[in-house]
DSSP file (Angstrom, degrees, kcal/mol; ACC not computed):
  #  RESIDUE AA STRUCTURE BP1 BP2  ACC     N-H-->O    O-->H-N    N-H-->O    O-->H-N    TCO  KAPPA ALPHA  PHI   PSI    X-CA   Y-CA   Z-CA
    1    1 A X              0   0    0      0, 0.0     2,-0.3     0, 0.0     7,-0.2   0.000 360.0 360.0 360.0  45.3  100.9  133.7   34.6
    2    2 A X        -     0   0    0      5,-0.1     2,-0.5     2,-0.0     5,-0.2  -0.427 360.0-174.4 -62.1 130.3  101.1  136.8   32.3
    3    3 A X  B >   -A    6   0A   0      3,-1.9     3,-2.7    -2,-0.3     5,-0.0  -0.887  43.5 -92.2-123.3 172.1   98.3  138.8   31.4
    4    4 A X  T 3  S+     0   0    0     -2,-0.5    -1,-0.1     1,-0.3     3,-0.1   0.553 123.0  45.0 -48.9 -17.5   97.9  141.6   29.1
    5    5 A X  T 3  S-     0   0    0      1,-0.2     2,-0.5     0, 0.0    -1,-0.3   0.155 117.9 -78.8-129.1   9.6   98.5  144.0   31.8
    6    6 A X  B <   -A    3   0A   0     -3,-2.7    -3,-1.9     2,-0.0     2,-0.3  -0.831  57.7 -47.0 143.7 175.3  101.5  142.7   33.6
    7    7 A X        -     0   0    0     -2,-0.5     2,-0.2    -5,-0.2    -5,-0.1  -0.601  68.1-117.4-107.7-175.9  102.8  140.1   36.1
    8    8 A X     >  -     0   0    0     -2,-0.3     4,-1.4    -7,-0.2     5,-0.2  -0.489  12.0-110.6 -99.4 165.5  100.5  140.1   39.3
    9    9 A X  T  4 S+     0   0    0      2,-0.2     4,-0.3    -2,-0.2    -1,-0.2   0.264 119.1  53.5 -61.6  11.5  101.0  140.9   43.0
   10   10 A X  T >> S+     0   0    0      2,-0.1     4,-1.9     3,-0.1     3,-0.9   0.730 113.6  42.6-121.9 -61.5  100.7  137.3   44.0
   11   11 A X  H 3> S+     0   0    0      1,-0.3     4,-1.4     2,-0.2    -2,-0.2   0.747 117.8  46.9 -78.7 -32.5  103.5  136.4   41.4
   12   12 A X  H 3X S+     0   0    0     -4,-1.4     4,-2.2     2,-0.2    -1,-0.3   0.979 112.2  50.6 -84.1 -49.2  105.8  139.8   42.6
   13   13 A X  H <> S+     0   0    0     -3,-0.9     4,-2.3    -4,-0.3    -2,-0.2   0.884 113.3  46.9 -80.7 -43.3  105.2  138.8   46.6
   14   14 A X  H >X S+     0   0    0     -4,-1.9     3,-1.0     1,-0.2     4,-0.6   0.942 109.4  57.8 -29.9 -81.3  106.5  134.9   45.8
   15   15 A X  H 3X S+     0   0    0     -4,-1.4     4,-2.6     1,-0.3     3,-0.4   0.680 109.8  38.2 -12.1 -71.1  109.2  136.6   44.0
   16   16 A X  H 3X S+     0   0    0     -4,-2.2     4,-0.7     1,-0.2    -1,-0.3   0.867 116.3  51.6 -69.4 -41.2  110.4  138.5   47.0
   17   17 A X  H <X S+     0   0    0     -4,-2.3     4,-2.2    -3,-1.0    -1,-0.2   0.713 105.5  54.9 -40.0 -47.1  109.8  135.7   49.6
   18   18 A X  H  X S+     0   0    0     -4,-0.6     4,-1.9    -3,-0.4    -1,-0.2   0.957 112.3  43.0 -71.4 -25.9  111.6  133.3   47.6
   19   19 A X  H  X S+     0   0    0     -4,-2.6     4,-0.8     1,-0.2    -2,-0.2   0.512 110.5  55.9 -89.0   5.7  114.7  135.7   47.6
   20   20 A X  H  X S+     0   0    0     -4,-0.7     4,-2.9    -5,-0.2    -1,-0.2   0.708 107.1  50.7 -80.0 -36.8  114.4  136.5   51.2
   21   21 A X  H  < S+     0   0    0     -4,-2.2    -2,-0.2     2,-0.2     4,-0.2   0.964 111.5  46.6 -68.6 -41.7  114.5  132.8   52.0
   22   22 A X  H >X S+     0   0    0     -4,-1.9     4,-1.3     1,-0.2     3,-1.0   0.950 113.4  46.7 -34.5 -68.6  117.7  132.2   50.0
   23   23 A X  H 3X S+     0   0    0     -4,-0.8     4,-1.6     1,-0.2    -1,-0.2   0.729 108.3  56.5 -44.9 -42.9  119.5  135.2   51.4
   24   24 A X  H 3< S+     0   0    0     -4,-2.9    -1,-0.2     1,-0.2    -2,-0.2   0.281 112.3  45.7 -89.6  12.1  118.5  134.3   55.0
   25   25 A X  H <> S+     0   0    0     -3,-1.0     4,-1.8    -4,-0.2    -2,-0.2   0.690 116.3  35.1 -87.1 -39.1  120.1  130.9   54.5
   26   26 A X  H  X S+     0   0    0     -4,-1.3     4,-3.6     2,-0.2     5,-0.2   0.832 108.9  66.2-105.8 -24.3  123.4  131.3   52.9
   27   27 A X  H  X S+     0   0    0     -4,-1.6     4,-1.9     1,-0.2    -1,-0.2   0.918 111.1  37.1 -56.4 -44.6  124.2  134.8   54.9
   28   28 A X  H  > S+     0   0    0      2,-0.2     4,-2.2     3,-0.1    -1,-0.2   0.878 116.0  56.8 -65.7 -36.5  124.4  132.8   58.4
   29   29 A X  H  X S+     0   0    0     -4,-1.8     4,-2.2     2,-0.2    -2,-0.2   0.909 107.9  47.1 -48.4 -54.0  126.0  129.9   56.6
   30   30 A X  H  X S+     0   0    0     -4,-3.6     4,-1.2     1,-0.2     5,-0.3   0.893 107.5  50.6 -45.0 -53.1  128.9  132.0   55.3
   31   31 A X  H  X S+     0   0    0     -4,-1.9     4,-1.8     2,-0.2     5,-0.4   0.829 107.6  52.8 -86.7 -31.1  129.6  133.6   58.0
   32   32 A X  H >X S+     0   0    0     -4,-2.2     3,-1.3     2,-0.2     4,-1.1   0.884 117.8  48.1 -59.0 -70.7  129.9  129.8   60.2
   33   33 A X  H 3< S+     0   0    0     -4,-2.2     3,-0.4     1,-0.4     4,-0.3   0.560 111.1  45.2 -35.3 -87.1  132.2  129.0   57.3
   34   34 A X  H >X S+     0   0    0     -4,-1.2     4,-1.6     2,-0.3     3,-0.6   0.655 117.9  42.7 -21.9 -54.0  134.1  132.1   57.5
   35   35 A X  H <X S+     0   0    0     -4,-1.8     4,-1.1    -3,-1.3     3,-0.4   0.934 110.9  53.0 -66.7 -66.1  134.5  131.9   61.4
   36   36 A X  H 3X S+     0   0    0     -4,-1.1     4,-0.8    -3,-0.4    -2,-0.3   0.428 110.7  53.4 -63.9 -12.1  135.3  128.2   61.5
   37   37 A X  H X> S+     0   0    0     -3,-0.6     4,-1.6    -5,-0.3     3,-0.6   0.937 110.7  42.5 -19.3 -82.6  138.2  129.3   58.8
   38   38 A X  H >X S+     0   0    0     -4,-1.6     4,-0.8    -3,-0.4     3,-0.5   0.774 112.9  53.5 -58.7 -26.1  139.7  131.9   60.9
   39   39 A X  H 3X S+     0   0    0     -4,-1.1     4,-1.2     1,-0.3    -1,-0.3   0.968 117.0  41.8-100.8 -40.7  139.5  129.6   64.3
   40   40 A X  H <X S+     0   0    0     -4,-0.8     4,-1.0    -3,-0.6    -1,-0.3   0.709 109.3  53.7 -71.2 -13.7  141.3  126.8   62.2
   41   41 A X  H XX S+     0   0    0     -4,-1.6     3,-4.2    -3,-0.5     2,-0.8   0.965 108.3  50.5 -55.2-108.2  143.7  129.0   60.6
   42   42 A X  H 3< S+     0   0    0     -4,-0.8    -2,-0.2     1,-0.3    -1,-0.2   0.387 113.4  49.6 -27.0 -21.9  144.8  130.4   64.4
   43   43 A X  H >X S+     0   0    0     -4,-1.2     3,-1.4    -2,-0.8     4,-1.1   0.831 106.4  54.4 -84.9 -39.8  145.1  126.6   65.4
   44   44 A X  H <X S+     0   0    0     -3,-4.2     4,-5.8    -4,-1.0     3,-0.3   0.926 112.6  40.0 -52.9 -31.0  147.2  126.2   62.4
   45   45 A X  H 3X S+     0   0    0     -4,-0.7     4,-0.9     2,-0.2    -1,-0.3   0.421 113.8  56.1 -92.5   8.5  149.7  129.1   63.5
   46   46 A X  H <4 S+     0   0    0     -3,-1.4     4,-0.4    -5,-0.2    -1,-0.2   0.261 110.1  47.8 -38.1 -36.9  149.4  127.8   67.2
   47   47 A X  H  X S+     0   0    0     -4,-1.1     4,-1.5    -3,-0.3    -2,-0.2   0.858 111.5  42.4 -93.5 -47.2  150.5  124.9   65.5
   48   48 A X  H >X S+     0   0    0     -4,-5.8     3,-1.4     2,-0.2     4,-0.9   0.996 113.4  59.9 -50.9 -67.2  153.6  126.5   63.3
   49   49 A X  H 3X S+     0   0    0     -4,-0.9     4,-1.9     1,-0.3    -2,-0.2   0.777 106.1  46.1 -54.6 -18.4  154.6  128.7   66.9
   50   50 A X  H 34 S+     0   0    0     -4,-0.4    -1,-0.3     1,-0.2    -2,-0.2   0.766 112.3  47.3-100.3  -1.8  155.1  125.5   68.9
   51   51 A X  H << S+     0   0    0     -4,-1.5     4,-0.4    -3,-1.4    -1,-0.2   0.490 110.5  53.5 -96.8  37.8  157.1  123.9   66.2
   52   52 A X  H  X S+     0   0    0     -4,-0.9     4,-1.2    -3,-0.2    -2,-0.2   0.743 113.0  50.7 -46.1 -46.9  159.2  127.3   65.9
   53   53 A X  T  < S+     0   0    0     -4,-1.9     4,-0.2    -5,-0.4    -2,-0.2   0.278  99.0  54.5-101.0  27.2  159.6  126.8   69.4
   54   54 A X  T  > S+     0   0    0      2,-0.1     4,-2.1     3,-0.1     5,-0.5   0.587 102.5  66.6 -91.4 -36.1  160.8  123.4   69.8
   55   55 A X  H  > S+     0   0    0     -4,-0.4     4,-1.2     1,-0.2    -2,-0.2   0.892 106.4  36.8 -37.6 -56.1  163.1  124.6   67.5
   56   56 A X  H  X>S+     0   0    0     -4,-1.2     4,-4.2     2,-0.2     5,-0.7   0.821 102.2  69.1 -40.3 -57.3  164.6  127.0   70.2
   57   57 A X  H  >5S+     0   0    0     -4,-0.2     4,-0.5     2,-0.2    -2,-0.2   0.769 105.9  34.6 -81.2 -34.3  164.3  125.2   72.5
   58   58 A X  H  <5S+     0   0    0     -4,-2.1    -2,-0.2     1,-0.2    -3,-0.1   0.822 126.2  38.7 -93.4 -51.6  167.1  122.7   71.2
   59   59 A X  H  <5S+     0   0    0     -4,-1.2    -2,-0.2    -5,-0.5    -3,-0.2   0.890 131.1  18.1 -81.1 -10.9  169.0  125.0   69.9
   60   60 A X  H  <5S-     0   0    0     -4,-4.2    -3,-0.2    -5,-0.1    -1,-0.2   0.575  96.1-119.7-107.9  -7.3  169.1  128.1   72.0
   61   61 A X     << +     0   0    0     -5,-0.7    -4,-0.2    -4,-0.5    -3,-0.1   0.823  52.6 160.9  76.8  30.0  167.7  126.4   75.3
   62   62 A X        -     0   0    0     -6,-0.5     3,-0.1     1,-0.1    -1,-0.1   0.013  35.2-164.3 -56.9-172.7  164.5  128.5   75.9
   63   63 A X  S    S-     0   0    0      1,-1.4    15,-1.2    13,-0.1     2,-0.2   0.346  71.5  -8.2-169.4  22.0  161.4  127.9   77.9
   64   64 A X  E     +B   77   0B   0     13,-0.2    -1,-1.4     2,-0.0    13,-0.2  -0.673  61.0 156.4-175.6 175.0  158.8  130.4   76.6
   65   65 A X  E     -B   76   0B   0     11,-1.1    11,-3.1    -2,-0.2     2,-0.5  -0.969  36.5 -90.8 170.2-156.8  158.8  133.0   74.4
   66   66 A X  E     -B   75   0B   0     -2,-0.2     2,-0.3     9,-0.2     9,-0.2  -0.986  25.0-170.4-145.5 119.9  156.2  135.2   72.0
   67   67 A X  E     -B   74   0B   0      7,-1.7     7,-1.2    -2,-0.5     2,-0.9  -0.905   6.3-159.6 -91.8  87.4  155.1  134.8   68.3
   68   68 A X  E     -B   73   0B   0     -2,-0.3     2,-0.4     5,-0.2     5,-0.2  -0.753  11.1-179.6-104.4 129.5  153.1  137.1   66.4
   69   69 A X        -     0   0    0      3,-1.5   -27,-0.1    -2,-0.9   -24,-0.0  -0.958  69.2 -21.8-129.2 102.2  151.4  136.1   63.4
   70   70 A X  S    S-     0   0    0     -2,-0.4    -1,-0.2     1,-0.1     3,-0.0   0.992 129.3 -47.2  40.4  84.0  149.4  138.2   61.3
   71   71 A X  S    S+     0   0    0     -3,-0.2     2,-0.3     2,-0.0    -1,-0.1   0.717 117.2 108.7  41.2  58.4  149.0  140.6   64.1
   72   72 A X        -     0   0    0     -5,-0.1    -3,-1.5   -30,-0.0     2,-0.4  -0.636  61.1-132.1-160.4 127.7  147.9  137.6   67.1
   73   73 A X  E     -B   68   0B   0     -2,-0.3     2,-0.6    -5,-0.2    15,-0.5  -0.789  18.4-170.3 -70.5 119.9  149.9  136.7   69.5
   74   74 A X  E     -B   67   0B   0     -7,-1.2    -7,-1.7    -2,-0.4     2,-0.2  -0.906   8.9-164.8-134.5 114.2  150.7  133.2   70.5
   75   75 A X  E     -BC  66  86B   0     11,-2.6    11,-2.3    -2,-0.6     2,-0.5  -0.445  11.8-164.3 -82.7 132.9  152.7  132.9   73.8
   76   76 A X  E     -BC  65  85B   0    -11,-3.1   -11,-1.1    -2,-0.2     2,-0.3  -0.963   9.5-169.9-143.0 148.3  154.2  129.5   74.2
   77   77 A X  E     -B   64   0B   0      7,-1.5     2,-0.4    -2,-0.5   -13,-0.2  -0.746   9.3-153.1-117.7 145.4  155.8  127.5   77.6
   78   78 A X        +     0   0    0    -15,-1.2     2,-0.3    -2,-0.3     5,-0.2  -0.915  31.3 136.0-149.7 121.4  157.7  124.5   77.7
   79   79 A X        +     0   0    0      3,-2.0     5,-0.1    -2,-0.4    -2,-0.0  -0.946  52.6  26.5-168.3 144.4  157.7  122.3   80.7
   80   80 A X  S    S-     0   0    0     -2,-0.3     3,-0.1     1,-0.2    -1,-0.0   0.888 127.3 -59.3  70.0  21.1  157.4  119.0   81.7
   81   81 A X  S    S+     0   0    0      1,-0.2    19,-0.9    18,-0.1     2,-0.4   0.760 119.7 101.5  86.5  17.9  158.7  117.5   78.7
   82   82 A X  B     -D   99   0C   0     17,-0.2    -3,-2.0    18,-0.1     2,-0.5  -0.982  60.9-133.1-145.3 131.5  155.4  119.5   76.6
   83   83 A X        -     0   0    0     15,-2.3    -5,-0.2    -2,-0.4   -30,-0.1  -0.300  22.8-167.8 -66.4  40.5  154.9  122.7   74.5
   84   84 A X        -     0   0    0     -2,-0.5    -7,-1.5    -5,-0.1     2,-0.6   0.176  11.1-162.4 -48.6 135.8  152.5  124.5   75.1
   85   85 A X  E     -C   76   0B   0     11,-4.4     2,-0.3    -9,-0.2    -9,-0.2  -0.784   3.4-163.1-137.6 132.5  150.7  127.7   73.3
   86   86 A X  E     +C   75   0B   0    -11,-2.3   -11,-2.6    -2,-0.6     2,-0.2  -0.647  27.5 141.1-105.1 150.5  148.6  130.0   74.5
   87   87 A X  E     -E   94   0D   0      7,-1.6     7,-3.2    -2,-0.3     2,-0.2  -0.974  37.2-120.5-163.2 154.3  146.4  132.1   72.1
   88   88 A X  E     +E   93   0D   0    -15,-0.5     2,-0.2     5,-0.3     5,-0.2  -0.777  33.2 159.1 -87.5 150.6  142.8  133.8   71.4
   89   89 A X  E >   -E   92   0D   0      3,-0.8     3,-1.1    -2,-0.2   -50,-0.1  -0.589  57.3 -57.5-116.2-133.2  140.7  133.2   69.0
   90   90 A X  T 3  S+     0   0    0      1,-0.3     3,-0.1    -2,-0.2   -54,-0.0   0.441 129.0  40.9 -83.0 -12.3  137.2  133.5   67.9
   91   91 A X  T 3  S-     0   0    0      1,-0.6    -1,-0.3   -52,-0.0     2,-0.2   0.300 122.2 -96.7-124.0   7.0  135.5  131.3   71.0
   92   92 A X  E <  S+E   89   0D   0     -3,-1.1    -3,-0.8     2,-0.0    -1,-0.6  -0.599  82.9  11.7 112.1-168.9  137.9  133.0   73.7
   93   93 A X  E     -E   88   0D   0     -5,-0.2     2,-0.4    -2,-0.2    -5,-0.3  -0.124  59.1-167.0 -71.4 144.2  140.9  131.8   75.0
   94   94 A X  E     -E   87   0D   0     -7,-3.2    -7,-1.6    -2,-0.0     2,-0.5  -0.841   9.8-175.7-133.6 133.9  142.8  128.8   73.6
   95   95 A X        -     0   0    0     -2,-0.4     2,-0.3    -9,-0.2    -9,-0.1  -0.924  14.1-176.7-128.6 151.2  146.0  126.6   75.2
   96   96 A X        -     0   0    0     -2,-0.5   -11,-4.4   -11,-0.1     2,-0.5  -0.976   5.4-174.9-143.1 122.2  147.3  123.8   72.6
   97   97 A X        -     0   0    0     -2,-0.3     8,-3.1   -13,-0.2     2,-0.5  -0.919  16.4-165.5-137.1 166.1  149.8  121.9   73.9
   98   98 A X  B     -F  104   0E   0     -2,-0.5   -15,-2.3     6,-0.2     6,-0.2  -0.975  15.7-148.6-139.5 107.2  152.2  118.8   72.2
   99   99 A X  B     -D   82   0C   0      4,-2.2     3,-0.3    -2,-0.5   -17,-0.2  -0.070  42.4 -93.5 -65.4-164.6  154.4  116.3   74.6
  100  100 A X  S    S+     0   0    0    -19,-0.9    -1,-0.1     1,-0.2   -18,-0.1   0.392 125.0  62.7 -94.4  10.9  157.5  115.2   73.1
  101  101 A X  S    S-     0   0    0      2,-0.2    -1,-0.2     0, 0.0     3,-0.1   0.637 115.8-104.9 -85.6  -7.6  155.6  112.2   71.9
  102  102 A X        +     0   0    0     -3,-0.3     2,-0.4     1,-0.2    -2,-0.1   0.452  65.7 141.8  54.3  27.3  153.3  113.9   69.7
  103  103 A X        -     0   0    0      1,-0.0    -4,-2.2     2,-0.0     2,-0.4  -0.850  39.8-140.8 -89.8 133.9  150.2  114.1   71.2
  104  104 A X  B      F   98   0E   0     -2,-0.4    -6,-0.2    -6,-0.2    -1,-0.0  -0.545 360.0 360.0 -83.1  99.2  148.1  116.9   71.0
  105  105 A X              0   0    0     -8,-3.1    -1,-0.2    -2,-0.4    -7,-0.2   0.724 360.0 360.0 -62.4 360.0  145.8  118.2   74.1
């Protein structure tokens, strides 16, 4: 829809509309990705600190102790034959715990 003088204000207002609708899709999207990364990442390292500390646990005979990973702290307990680890992430405060069978609360 060119004309001799140009492209139009109806054609310019589209234009801006369509790229406001794009942009206000994929900005909220990213950022769910991006959270729901970091919160599974922090379960993954939740998941490394309790078995570090089963590790420990047989060979030095603990029954808690403190991991930090990348600058987060994940506190972990062991009692009652289960590992627990407590940690924050992105939805508040987080316990994961592993019996010795290898199920996961």
């Amino acid at each position: 829809m060119l004309n001799c003088k140009g492209i139009t204000l109806v054609e310019s207002l589209l234009t801006i509309a369509i790229i406001l609708m794009i942009t206000g899709t994929l900005i909220p999207l990213s950022y769910q990705m991006y959270s729901t990364l970091i919160n599974k990442k922090m379960e993954l390292h939740a998941s490394i600190t309790a078995y570090e500390a089963a590790k420990k646990i047989l060979n030095e005979g603990s029954n808690s102790g403190v991991m930090n990973i990348e600058s987060n702290v994940y506190r972990w307990n062991y009692e009652e034959s289960k590992i627990c680890v407590h940690f924050t992430n992105l939805h508040g405060e987080r316990t994961k715990c592993i019996n010795e069978i290898g199920e996961i609360d």
